[in-house]
GULOVEX-808443 format. One record per residue: residue in three letters; x, z, y of N, C-alpha, C, O in turn. Coordinates in steps of 0.001 Angstrom, whole numbers, padded with zeros to 6 digits, always signed. Example, Ala and Ser with C-alpha at 12.3 -4.5 7.8 and 13.67 -1.06 7.14 Angstrom:
2
ALA+013190+007800-005690+012300+007800-004500+013200+007800-003300+014236+008465-003319 SER+012850+007080-002250+013670+007140-001060+012900+007870+000030+013409+008039+001138 
***
This chain:
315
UNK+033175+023323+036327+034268+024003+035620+035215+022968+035015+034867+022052+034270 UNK+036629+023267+035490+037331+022100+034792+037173+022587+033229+036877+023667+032718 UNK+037528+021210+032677+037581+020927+031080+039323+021629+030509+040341+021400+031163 UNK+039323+022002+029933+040785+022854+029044+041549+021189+028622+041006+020124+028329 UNK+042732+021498+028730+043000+020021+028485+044086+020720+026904+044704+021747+026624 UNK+043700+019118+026135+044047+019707+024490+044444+018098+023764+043888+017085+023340 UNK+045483+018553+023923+046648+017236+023168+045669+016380+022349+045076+016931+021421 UNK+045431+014990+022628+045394+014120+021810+046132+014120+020341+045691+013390+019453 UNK+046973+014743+020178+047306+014467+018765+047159+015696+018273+047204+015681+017043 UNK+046956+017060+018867+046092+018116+018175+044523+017832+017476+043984+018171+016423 UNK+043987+016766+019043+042262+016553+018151+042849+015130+017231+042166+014795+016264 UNK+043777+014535+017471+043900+013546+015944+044624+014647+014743+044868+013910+013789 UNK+044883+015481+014533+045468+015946+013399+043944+017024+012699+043932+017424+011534 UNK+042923+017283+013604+041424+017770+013346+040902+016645+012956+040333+016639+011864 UNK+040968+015371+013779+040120+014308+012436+040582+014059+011512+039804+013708+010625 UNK+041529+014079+011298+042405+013804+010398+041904+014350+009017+042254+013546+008153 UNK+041292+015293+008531+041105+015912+007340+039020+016622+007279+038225+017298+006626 UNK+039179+015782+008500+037745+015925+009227+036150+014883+008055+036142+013655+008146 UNK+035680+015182+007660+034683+014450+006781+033670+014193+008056+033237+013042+008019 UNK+033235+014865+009041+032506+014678+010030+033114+014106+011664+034280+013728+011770 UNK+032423+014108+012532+033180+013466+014074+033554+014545+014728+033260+015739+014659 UNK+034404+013769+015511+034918+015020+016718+034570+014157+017962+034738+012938+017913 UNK+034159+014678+018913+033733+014146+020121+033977+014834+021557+033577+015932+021944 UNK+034456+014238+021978+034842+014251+023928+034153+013797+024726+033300+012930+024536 UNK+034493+014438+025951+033543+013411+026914+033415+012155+027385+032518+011598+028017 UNK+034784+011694+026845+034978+009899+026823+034623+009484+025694+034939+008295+025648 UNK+033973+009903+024424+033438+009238+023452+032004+008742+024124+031556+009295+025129 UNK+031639+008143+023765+030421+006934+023416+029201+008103+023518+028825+008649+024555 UNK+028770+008296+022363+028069+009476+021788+027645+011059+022320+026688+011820+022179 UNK+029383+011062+023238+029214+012325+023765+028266+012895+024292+027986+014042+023943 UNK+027406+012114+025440+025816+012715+026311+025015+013400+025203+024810+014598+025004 UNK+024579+012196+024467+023495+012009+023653+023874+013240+022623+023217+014247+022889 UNK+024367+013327+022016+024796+014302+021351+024460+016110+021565+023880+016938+020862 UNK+025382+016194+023338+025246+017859+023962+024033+017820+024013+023388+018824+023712 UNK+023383+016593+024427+021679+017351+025172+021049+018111+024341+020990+017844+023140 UNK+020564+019027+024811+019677+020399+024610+018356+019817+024544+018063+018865+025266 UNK+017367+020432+023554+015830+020253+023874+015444+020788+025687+014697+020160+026438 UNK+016194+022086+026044+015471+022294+026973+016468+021571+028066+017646+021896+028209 UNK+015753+020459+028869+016571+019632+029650+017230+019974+030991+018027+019254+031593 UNK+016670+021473+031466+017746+022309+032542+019226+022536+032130+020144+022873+032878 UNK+019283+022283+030774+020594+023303+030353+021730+021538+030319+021572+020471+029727 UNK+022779+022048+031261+023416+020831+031201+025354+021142+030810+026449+021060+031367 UNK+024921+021412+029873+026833+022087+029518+027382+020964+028998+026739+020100+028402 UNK+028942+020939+029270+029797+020270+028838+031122+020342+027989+032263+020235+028438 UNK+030707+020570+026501+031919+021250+025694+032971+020353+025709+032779+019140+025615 UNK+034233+020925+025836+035661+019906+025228+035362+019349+024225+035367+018143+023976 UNK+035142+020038+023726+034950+019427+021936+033869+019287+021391+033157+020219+021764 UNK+033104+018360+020412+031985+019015+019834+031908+018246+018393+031828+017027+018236 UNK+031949+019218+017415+032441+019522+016266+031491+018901+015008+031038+019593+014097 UNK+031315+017620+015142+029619+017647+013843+030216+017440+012616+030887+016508+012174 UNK+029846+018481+012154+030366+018998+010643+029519+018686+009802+028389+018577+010278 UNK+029614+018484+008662+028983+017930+007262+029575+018549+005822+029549+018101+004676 UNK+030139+019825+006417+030093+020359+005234+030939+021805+005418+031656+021685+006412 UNK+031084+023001+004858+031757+024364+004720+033221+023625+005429+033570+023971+006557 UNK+033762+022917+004891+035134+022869+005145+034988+022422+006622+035511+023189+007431 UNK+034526+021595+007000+034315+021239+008606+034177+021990+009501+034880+022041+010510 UNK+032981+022860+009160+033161+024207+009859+033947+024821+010080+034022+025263+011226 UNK+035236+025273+008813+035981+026667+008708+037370+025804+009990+038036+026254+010922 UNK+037266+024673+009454+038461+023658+010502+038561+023347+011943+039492+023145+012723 UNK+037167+023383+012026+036749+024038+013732+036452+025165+014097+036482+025322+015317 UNK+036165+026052+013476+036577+027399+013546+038168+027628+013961+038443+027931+015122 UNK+039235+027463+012926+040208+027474+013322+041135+026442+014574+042129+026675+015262 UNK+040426+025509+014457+041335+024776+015877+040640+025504+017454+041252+025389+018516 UNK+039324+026219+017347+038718+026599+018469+039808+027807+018273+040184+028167+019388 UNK+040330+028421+017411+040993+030151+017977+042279+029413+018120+042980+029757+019072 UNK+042587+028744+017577+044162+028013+018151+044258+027363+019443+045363+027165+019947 UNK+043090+026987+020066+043335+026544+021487+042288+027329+022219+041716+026744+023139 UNK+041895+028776+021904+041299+029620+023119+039742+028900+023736+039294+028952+024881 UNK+039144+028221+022478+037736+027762+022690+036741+028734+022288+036592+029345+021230 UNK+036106+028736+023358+034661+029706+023327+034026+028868+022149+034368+027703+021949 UNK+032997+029578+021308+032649+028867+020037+030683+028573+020341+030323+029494+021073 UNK+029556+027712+020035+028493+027554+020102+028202+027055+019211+028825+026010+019025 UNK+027408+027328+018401+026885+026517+017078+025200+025620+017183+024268+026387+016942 UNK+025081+025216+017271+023879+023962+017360+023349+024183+015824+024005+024223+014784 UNK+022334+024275+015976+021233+023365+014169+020166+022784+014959+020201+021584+015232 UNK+019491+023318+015240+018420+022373+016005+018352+022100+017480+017680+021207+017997 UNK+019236+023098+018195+018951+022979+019663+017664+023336+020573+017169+022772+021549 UNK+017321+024515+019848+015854+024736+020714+015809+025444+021613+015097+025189+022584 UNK+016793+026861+021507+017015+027845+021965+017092+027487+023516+017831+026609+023962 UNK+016180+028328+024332+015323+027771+025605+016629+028397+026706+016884+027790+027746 UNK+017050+029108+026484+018853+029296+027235+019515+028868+026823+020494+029331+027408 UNK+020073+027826+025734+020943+026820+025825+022206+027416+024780+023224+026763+024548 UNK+021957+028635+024267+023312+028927+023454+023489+028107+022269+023987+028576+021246 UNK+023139+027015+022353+023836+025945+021228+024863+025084+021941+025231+023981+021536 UNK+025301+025705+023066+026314+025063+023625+027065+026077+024949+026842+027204+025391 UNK+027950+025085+025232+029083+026497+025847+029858+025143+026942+030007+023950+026676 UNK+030140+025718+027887+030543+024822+028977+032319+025015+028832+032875+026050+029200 UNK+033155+023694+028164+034659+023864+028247+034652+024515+026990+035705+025118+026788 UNK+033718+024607+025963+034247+025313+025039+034311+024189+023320+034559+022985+023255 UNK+034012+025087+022238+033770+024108+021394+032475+024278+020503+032303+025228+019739 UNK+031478+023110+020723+030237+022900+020093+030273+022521+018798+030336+021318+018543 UNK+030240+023442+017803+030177+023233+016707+028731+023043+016254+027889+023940+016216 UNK+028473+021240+015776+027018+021024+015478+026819+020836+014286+027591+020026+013773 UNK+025982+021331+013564+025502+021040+012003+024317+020444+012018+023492+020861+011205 UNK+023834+019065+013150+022952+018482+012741+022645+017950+011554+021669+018101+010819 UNK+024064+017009+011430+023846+016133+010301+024026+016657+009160+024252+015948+008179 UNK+023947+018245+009071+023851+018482+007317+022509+019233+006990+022009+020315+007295 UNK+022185+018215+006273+020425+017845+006381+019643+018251+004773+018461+018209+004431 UNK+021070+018701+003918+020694+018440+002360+019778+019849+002237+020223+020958+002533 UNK+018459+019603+001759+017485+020620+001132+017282+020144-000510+017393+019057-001077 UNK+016905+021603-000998+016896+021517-002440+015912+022362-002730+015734+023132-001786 UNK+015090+022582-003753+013518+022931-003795+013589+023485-005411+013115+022665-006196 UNK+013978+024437-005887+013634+025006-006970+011994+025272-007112+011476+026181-006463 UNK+011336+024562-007856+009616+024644-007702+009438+026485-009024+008557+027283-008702 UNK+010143+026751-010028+009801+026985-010960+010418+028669-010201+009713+029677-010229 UNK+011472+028642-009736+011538+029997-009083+011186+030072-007316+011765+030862-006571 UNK+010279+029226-006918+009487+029280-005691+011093+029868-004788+011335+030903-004168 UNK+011985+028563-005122+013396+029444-003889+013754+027424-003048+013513+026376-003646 UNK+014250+027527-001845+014762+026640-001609+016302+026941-000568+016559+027909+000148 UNK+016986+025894-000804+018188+026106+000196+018195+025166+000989+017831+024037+000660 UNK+018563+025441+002034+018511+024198+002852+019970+024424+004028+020328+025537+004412 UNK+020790+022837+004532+021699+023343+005390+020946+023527+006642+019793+023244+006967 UNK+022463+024384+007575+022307+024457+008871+021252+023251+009835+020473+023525+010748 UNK+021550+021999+009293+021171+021249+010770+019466+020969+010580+018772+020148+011178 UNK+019165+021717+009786+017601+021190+009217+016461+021606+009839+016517+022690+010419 UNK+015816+021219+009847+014515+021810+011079+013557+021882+010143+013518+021446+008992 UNK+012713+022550+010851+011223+022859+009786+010003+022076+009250+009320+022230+008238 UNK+009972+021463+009950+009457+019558+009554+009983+019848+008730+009631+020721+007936 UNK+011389+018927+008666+012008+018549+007386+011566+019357+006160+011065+018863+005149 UNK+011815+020681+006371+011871+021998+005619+010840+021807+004706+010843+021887+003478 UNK+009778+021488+005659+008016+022093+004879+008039+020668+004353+007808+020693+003144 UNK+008246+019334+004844+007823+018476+003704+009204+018196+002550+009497+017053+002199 UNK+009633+018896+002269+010415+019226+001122+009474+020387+000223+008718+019987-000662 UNK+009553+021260+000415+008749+022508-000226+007278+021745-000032+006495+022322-000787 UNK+006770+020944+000504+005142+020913+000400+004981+019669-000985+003938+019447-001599 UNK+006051+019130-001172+005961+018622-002041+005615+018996-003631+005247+018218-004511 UNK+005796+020105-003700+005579+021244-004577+004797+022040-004704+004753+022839-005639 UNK+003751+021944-003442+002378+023097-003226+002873+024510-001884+002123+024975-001026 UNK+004335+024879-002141+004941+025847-001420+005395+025355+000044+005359+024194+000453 UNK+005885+026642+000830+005958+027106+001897+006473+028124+002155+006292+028949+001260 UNK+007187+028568+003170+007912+029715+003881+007724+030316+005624+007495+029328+006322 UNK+007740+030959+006049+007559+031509+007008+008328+030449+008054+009482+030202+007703 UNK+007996+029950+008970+008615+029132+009488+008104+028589+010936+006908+028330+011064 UNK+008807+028452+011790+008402+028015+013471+006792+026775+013360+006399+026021+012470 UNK+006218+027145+014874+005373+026296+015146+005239+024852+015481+004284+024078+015427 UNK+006839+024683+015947+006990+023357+016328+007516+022552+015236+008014+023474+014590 UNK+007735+021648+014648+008256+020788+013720+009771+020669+013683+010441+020851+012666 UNK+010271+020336+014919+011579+019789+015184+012728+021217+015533+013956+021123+015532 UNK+011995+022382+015789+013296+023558+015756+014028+024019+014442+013635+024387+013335 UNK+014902+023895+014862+015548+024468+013656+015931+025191+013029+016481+026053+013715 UNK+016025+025543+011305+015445+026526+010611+016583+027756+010917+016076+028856+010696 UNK+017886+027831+011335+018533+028668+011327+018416+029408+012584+017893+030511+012423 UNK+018740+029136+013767+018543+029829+014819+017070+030642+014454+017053+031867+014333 UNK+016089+029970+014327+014611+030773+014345+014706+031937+013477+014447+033114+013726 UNK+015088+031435+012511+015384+032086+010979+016192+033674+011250+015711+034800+011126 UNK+017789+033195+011721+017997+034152+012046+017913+035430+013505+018600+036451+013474 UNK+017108+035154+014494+016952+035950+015360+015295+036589+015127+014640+037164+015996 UNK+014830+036289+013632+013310+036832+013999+012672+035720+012882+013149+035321+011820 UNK+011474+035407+013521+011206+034009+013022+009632+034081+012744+009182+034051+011599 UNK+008996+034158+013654+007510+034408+013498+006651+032642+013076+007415+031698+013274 UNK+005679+032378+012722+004902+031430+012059+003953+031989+011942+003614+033123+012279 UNK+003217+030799+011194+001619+030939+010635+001868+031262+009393+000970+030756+008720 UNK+002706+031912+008628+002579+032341+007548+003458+033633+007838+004300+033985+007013 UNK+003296+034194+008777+003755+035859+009110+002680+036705+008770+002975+037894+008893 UNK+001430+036467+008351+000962+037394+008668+000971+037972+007061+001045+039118+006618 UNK+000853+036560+006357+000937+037453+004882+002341+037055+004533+002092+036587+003422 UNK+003645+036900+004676+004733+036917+003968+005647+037140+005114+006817+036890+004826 UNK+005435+037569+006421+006232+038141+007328+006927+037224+007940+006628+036031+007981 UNK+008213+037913+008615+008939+036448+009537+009678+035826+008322+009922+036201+007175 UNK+009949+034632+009119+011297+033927+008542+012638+034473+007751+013242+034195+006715 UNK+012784+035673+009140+013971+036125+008147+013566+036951+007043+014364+036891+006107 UNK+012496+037766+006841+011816+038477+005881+012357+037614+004007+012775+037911+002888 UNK+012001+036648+004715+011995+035328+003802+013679+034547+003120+013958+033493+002549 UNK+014191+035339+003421+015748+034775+003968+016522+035798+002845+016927+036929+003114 UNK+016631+035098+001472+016913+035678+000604+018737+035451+000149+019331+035946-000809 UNK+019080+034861+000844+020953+034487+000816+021034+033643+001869+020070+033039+002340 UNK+022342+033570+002322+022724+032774+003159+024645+032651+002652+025494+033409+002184 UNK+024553+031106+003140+026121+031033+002989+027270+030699+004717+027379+029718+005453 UNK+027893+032065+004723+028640+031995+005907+030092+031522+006172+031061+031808+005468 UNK+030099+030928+007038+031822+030725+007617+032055+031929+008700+031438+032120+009747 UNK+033184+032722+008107+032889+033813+008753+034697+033365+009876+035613+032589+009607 UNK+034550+033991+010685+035582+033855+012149+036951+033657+011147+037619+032700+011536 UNK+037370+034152+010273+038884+033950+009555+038875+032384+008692+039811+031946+008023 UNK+037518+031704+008934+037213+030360+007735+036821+030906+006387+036550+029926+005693 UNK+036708+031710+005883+036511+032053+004801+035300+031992+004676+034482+032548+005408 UNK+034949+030950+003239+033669+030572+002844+032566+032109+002061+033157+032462+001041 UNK+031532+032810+002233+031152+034010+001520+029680+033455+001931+029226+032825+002886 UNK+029120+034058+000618+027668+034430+000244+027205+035860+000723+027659+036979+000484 UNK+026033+035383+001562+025695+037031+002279+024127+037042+001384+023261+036209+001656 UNK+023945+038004+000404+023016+038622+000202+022720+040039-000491+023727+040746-000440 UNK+021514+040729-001191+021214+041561-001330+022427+042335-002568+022573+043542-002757 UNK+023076+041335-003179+024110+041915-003999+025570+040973-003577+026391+040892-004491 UNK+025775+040570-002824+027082+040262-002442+027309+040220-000377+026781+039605+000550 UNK+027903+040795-000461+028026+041388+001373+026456+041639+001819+025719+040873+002440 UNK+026221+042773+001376+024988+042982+001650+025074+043552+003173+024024+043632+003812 UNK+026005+043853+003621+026239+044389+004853+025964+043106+005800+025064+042903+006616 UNK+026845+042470+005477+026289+040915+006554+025332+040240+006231+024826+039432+007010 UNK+024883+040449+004969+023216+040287+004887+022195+041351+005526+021017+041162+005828 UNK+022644+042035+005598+021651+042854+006627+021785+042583+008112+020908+042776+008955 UNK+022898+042150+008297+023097+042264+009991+023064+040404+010381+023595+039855+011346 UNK+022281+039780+009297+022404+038194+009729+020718+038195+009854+020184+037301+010510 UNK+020090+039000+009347+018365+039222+009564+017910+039489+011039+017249+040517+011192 UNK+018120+038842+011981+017885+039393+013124+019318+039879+013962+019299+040707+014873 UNK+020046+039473+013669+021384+039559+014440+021990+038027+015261+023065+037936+015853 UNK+021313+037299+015146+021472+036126+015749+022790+035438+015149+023297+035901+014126 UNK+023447+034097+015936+024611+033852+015628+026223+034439+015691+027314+033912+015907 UNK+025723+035919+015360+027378+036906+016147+028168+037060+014525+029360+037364+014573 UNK+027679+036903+013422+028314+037070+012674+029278+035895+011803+029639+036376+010729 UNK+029672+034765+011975+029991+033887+011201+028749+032397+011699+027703+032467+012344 UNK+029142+031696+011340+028528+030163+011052+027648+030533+009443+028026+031058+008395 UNK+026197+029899+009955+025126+030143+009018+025349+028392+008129+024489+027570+008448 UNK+026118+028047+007401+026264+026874+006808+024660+026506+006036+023953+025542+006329 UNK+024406+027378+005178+023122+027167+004828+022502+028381+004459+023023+029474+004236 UNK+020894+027917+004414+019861+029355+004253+019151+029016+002634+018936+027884+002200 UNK+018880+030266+001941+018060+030150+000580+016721+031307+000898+016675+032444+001367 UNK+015664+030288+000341+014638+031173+001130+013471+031293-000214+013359+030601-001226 UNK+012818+032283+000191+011779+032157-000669+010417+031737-000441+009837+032071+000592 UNK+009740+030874-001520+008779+030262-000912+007536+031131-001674+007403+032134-002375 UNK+006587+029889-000960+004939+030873-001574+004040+029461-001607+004238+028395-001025 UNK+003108+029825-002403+002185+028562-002871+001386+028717-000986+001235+029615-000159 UNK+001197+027809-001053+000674+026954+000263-000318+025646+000291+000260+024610-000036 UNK-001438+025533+000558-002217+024295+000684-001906+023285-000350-001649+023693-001482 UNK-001898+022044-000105-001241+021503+000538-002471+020933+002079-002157+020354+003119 UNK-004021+021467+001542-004496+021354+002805-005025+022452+002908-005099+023203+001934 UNK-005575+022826+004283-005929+024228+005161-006811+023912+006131-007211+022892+006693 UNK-006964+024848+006162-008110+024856+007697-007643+025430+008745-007537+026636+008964 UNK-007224+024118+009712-006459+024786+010668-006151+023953+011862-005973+022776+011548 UNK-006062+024137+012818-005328+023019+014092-005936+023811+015061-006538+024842+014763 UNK-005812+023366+016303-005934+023698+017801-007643+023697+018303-008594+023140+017755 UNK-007615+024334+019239-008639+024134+020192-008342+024494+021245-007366+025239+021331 UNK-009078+024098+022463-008441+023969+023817-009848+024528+024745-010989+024189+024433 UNK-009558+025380+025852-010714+025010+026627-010225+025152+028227-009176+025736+028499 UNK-010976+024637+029127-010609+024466+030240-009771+025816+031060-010066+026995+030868 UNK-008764+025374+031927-008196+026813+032278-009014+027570+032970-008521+028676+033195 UNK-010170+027402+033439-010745+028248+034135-011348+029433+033380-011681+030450+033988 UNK-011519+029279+031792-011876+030220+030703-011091+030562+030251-011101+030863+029057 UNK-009740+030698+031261-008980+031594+030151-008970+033006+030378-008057+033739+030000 UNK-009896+033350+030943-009749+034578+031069-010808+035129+029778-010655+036149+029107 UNK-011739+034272+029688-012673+034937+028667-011827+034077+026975-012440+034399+025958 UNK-011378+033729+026885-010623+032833+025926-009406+033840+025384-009200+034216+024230 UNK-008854+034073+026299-007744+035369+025920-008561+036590+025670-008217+037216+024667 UNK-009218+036907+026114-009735+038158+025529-010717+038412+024253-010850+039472+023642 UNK-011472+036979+023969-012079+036756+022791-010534+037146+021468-010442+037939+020531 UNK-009473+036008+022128-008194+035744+020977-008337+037629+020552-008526+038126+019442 UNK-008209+038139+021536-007535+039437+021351-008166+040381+020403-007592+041095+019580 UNK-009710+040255+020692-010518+040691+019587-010347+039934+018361-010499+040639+017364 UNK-009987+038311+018043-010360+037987+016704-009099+038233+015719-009212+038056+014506 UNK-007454+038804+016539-006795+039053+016134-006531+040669+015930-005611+041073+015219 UNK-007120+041246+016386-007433+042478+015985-008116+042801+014731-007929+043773+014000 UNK-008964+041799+014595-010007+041976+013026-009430+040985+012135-009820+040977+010967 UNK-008872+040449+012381-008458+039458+011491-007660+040042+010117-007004+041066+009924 UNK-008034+038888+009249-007255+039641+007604-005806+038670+007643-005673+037656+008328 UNK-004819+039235+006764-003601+038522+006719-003831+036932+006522-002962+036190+006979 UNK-004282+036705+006259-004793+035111+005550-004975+034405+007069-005018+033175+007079 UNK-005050+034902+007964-005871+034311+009335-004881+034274+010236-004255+035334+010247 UNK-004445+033376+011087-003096+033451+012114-003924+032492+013550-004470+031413+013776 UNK-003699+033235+013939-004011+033089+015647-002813+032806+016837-002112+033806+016989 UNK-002548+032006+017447-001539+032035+018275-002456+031187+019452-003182+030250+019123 UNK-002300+031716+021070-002557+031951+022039-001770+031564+022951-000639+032039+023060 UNK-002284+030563+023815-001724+030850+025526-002415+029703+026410-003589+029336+026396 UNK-001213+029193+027272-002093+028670+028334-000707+027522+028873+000484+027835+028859 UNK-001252+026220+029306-000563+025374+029228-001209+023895+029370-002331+023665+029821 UNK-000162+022816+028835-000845+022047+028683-001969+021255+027869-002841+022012+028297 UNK-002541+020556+027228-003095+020138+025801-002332+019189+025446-002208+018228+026205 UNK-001753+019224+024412-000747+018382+023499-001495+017663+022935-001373+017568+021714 UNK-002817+016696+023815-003259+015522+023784-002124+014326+024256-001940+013132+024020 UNK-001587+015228+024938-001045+014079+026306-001254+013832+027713-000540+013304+028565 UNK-002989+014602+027767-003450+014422+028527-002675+014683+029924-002621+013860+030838 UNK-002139+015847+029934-001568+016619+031069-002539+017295+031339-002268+017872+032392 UNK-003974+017694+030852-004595+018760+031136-004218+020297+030869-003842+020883+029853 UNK-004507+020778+032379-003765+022416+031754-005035+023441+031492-005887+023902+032252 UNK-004715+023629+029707-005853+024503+029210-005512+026070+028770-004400+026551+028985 UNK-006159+026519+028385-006227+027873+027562-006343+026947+026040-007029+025937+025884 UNK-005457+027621+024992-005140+027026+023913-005253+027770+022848-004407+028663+022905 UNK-005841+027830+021975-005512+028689+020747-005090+028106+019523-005868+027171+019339 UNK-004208+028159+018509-003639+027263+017179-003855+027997+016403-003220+029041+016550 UNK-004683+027955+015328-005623+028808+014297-005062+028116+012784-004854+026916+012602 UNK-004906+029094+011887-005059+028742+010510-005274+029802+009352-004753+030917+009372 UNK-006120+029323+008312-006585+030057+007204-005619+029760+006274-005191+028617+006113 UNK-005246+030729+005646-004607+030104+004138-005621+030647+003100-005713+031861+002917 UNK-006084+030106+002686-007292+030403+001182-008377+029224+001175-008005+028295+001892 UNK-009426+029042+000656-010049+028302+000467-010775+027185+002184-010865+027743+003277 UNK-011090+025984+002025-011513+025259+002337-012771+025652+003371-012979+025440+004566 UNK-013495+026326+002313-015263+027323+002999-014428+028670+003095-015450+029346+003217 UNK-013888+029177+003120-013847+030804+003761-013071+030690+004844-013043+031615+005655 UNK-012298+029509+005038-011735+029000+006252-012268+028788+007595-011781+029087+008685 UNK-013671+028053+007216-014477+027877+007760-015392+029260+008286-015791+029267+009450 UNK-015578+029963+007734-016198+031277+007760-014811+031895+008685-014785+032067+009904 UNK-014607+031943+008503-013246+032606+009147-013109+032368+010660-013227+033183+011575 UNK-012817+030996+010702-012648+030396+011735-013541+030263+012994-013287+030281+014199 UNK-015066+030077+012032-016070+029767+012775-016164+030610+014141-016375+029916+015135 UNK-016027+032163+014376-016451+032454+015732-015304+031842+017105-015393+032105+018304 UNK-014385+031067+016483-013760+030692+017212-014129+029424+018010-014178+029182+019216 UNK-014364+028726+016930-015090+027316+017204-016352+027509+018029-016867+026541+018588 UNK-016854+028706+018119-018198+028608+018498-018439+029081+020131-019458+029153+020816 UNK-016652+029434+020478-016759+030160+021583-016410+029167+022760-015580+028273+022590 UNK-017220+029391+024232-017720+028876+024996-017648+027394+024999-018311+026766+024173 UNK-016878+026772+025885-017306+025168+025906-015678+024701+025751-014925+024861+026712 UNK-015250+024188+024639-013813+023303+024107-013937+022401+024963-014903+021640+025028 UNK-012838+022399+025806-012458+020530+026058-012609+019908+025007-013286+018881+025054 UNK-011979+020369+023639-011204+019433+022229-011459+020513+021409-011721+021594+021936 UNK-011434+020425+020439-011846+021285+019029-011065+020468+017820-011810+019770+017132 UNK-009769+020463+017498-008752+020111+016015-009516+020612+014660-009973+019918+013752 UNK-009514+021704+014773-009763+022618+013737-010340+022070+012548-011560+021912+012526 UNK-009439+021664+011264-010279+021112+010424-009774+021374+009112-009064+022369+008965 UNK-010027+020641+008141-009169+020850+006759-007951+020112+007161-008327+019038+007630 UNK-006422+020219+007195-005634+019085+007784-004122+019614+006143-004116+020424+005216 UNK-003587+019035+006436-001902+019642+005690-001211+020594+006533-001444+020724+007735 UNK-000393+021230+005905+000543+022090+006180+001414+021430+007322+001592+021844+008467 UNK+001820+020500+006821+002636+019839+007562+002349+019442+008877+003087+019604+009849 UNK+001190+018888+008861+000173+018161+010127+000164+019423+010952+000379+019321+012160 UNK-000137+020977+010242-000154+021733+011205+001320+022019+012187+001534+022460+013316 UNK+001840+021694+011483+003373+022499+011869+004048+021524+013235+004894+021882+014055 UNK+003262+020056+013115+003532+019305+014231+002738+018954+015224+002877+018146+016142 UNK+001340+020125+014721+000458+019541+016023+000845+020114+017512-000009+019955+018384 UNK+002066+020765+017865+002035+021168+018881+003228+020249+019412+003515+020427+020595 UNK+003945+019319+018731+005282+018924+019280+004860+017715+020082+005707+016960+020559 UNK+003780+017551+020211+003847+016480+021941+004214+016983+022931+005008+016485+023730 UNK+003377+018649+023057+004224+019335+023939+005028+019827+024484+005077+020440+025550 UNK+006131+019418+023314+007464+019966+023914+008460+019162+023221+009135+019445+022231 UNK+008409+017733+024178+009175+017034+023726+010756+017822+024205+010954+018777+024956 UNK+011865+016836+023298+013135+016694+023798+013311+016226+025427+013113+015125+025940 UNK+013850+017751+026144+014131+017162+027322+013504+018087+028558+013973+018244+029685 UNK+012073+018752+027874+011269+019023+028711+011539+019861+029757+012092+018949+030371 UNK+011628+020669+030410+012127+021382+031506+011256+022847+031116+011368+023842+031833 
***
């Protein structure tokens, strides 16, 4: 697809008042920048917009409707079809706004667009707390956040967005607004599971919950040939299971490294140390593990034991 061609001194009068970069496909940076976690997706925006703050946003907002640019917003880039980017259009990225803030005394944190859940949880774990939040470390908190947002802490404090107590939007006119339960409660309702159609998610305020800071929890693996009895055990222990208990299931590789392809299960207790163990135990006990994780570990440790497997890039 050809590229839209757009005056050099239109994108110098956008840096111009720009606190963040603007980037082309003859910049330096440009590759490195578009690539997507998932490495099929190969788009090429005119523009791509890394903003560092409300005003950056609302300024690429407006130069994309002044030159007829399709709009894509990036925070983490996980999204496995690629809509953090747009081919000929303009990629508006909020990697680099990274600032989190941790109210410990009203269990609330805010955090910007470009922040991923790593980051997220060792901010809040610093404090004992936690929020509903993705399995992998490195996705990022807004996309997940807002289309859903399942975790190991869904079962007792629900998804992500459940959790998703304000948000601050750049809405299509630039205009900076607070979406929550008493101010645009309307686009606070329709940003819970409405994906990116309403405005630019600049930043999220979430509510947290006391959390570990250690648990009983990590992976176990067993050969693929048991996954047939492996999935159907999962199915029973998540059927009986109490909110405190999170089970997640499938089949793949082992995020040893190995390249062995197993039946996988990623287990965690939130409550004590020994009832964890009690908890856990018929899991551990079932047929023959390649590998067995499962231990007292951090919050954190859990949240990245799966990201060998899916590095940047993977197909």
């Amino acid at each position: 697809m050809a590229q839209p061609q757009i005056a050099l001194s239109a994108l110098d009068k956008l840096r111009s008042n720009f606190t963040g970069s603007v980037l082309q496909r003859s910049d330096q940076d440009y590759d490195d920048v578009r690539a997507l976690h998932n490495g099929l997706i190969d788009k090429h925006p005119a523009v791509i917009a890394r903003c560092r703050n409300e005003a950056d946003i609302a300024a690429a907002i407006a130069f994309a409707r002044e030159h007829g640019l399709e709009i894509a917003v990036r925070g983490g880039g996980h999204n496995v079809t690629g809509r953090a980017s747009v081919e000929g259009g303009m990629m508006i990225d909020l990697s680099l706004m990274k600032a989190v803030t941790v109210d410990a005394a009203k269990r609330r944190a805010v955090a910007q667009g470009g922040v991923t859940w790593g980051e997220l949880n060792r901010a809040t774990q610093e404090h004992g707390l936690a929020t509903t939040g993705g399995v992998i470390s490195t996705t990022g908190i807004a996309g997940l956040t807002l289309g859903g947002g399942y975790g190991y802490l869904a079962g007792m404090h629900g998804l992500a967005t459940d959790n998703l107590v304000a948000a601050t939007v750049v809405t299509a006119n630039g205009k900076i607004v607070r979406a929550s339960n008493d101010e645009n409660p309307d686009l606070y309702w329709a940003l819970r599971g409405g994906g990116g159609n309403f405005g630019v998610v600049s930043s999220l305020e979430y509510q947290l919950h006391p959390v570990g800071p250690t648990i009983m929890a990590g992976a176990i693996a067993w050969p693929l040939a048991q996954a047939r009895e492996v999935l159907r055990a999962y199915g029973e222990f998540t059927a009986s299971a109490s909110d405190q208990t999170t089970y997640i299931a499938g089949v793949g590789h082992a995020p040893d490294g190995s390249g062995a392809k197993v039946a996988i299960v990623g287990a965690a207790y939130f409550g004590s140390i020994a009832d964890g163990e009690r908890s856990l135990g018929p899991l551990k006990r079932l047929g023959s593990p390649l590998f067995d994780m499962i231990q007292p570990i951090t919050y954190c440790d859990l949240n990245s034991i799966f990201d060998v497997a899916y590095p940047k890039g993977m197909l």
